[in-house]
C-alpha positions in Angstrom: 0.9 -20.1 28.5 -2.9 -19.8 29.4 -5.3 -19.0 26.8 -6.3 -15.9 26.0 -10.0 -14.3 25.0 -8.3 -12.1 22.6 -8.3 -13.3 18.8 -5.2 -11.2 18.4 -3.6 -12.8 20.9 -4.5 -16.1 19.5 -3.4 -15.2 15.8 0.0 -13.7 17.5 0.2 -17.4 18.6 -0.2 -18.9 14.9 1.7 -16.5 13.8 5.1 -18.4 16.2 3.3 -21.8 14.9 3.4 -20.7 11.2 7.0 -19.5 11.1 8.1 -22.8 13.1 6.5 -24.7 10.2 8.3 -22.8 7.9 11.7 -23.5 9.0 10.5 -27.1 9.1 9.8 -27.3 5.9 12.7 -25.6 4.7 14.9 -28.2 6.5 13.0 -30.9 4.4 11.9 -32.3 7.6 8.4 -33.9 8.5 7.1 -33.4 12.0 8.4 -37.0 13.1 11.5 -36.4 11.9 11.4 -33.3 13.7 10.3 -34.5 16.9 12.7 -37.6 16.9 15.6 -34.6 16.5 14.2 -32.9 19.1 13.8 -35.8 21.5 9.7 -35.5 22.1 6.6 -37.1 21.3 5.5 -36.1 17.7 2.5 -35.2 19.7 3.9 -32.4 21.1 5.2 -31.2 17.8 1.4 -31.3 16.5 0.2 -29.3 19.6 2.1 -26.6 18.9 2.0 -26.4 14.9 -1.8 -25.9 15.4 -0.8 -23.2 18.1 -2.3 -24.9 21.2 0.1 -24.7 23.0 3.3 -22.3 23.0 6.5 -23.8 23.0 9.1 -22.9 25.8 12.5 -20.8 25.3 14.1 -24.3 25.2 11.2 -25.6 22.6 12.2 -23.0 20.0 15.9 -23.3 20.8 15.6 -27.5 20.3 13.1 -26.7 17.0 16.1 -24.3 15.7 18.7 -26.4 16.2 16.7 -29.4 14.5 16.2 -26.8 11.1 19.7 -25.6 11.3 18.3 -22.6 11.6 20.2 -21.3 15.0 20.5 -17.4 13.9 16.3 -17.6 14.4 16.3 -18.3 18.0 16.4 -14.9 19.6 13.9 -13.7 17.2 11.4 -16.0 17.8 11.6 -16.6 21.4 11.5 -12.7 21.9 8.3 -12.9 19.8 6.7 -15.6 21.8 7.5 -13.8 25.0 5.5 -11.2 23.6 2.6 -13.0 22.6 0.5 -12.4 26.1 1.6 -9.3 27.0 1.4 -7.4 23.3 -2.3 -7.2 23.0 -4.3 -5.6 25.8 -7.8 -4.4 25.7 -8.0 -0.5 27.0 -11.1 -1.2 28.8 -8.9 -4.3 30.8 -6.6 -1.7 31.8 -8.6 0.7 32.5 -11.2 -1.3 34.6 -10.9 0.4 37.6 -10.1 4.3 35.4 -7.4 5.7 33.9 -5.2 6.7 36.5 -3.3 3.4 37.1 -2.6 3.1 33.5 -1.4 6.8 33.2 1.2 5.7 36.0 2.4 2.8 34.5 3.4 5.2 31.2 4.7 7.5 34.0 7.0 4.3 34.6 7.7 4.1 31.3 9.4 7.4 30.5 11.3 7.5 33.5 13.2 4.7 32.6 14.0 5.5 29.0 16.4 8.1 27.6 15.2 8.6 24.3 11.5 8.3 23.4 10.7 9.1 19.7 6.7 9.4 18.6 4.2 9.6 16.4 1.2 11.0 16.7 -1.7 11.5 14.0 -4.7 11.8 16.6 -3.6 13.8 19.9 -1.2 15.7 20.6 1.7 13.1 23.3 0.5 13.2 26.8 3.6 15.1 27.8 3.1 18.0 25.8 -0.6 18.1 27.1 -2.3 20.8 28.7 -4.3 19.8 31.6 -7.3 21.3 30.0 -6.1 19.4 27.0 -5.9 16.6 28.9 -8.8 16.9 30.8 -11.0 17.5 27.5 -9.9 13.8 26.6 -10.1 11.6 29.5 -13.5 12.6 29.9 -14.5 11.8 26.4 -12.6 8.8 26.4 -14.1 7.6 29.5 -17.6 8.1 28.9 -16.8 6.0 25.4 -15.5 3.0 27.3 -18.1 3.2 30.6 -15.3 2.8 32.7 -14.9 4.9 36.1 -14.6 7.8 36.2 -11.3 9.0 38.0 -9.9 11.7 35.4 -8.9 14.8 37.8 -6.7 12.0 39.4 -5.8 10.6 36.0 -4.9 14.4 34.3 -2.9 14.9 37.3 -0.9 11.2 36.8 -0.6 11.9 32.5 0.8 15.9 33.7 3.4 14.5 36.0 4.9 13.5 32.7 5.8 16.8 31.7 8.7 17.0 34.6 11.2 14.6 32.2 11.1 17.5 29.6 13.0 19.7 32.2 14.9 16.9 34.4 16.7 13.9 34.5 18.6 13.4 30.6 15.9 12.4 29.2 15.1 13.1 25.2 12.1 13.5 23.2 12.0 13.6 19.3 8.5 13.6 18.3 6.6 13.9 15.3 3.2 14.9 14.7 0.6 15.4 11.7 -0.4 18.5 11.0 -4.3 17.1 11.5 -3.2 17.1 15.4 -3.2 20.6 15.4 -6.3 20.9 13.8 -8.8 18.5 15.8 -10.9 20.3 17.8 -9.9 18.4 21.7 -12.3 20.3 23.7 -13.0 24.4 22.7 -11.4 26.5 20.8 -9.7 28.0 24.2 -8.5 25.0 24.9 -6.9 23.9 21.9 -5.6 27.6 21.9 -3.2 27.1 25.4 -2.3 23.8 23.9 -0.8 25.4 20.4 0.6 27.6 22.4 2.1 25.0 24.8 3.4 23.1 22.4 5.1 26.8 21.2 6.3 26.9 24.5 7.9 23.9 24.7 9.8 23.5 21.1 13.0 25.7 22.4 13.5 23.1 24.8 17.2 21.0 24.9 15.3 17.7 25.4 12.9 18.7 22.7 12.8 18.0 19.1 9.6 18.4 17.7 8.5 18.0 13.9 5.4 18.7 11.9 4.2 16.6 9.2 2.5 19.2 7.0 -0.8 18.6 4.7 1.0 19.4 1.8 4.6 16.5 2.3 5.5 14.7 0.4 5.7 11.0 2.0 6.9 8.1 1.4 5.4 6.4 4.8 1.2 6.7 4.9 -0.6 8.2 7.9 0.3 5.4 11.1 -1.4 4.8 14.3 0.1 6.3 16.9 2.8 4.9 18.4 5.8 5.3 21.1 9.2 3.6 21.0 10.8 3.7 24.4 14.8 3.2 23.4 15.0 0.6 21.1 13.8 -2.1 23.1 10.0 -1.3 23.3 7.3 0.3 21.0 3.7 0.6 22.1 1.1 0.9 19.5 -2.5 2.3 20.4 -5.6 1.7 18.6 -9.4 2.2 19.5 -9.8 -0.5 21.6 -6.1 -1.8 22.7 -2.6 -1.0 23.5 0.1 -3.4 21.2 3.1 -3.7 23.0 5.9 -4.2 20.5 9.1 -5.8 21.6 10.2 -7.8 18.7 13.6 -7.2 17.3 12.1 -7.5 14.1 8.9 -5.4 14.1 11.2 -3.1 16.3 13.2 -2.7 13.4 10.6 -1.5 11.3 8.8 0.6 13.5 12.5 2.6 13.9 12.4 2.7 9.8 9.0 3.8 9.6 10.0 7.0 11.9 12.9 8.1 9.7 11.1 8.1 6.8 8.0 10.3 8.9 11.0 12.8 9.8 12.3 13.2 6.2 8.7 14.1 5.8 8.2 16.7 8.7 8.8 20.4 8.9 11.7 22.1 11.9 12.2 25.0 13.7 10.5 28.3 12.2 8.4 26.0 9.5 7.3 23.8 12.3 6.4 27.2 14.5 4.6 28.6 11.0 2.5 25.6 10.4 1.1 25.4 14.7 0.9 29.7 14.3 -1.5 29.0 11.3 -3.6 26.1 13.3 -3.7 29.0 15.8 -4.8 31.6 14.0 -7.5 29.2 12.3 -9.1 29.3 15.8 -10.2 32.9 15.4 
């Protein structure tokens, strides 16, 4: 596996190395005991116990079966498949603009049946406007000094919107109240997108809650994130998209958004707290 620039990356990597170590030491083995089980150099075993190299599929299967630790496999080898791929840098992807990256989401939701978010800064692209949308491309493309393609890119992130009407798809989505309240643009914009977002609550593939000031919770304010079925979560934060696809952080991300919907408001409540953001608007 080739290194990578990103420090997350890299601790993703110790991270493997650490919990390898771990189930070393809990077998009571030392590392040339290890690697004598395992039939390698004891070199090897050092390389990748200081993370400098990753060990293959057949690495952590051989290290498992050395621990007696079998049931760990699929765990860790799903996490070190995710190491290269889970962290990458927004301006990386969106080097050339954002309308490549908007397609590859495109990509994303076609494929999956049910997509549950969480959103505490923007409302989800598919709910969005193109004003909306427009409004914040622009500003997040002149943050990043990347090109500047957003008319294509508005049109790629609105496309989105079709899997609402067509094709079985199913969005449960939950959003903090303070999403309705962040000024994206003017107050006419925000305006058609409470209004959108109005529009499209009725709908059978729609399931939207609002997390009101005023819940009780007992899971704190989250980055966004998106969980395509259950077998990938992306994460986004200032600078970089996390792609999630291990069982075990999968797991928690799926616990972390039943405890935000015990918290959330439905139907009429939901409609009363986006009628109030609306009215705020004057």
């Amino acid at each position: 596996m080739p290194s990578s620039p990103s420090s997350s990356v890299q601790a993703a990597r110790a991270a493997v190395a650490a919990r390898l170590r771990e189930l070393m030491l809990d077998a009571g083995l030392k590392g040339q005991e290890l690697s004598a089980r395992c039939g390698w150099h004891p070199a090897k075993t050092s390389r990748i116990l200081s993370a400098k190299v990753a060990p293959s599929d057949a690495d952590i299967r051989a290290w498992c079966t050395a621990c007696g630790a079998e049931d760990q496999v699929q765990d860790l080898i799903a996490t070190s498949r995710a190491v290269e791929s889970m962290y990458v840098e927004w301006r990386r992807l969106q080097r050339n603009g954002m309308r490549k990256v908007q397609e590859n989401v495109y990509a994303l939701n076609e494929r999956a049946r049910l997509c549950r978010v969480y959103v505490s800064n923007v409302v989800p692209g598919f709910f969005q406007t193109p004003a909306y949308a427009t409004a914040l491309m622009r500003s997040i493309t002149q943050f990043q000094g990347t090109p500047d393609d957003v008319t294509e890119a508005v049109a790629a992130r609105v496309a989105r919107s079709r899997f609402l009407y067509e094709g079985g798809h199913r969005f449960v989505v939950l959003v903090e109240e303070s999403v309705l309240r962040y000024r994206i643009g003017d107050a006419e914009v925000m305006r058609g997108q409470l209004r959108h977002l109005l529009t499209v609550m009725p709908l059978p593939s729609v399931s939207l809650g609002i997390i009101p000031f005023t819940a009780q919770r007992s899971v704190w304010p989250l980055e966004a994130f998106y969980m395509f079925d259950d077998q990938h979560t992306v994460v986004e934060t200032l600078t970089a998209e996390i792609n999630v696809k291990q069982p075990r952080e999968l797991a928690d991300y799926g616990k972390a958004f039943v405890q935000l919907s015990d918290a959330a408001v439905y139907g009429d409540a939901a409609r009363a707290v986006i009628a109030t953001a609306l009215d705020s608007l004057g």
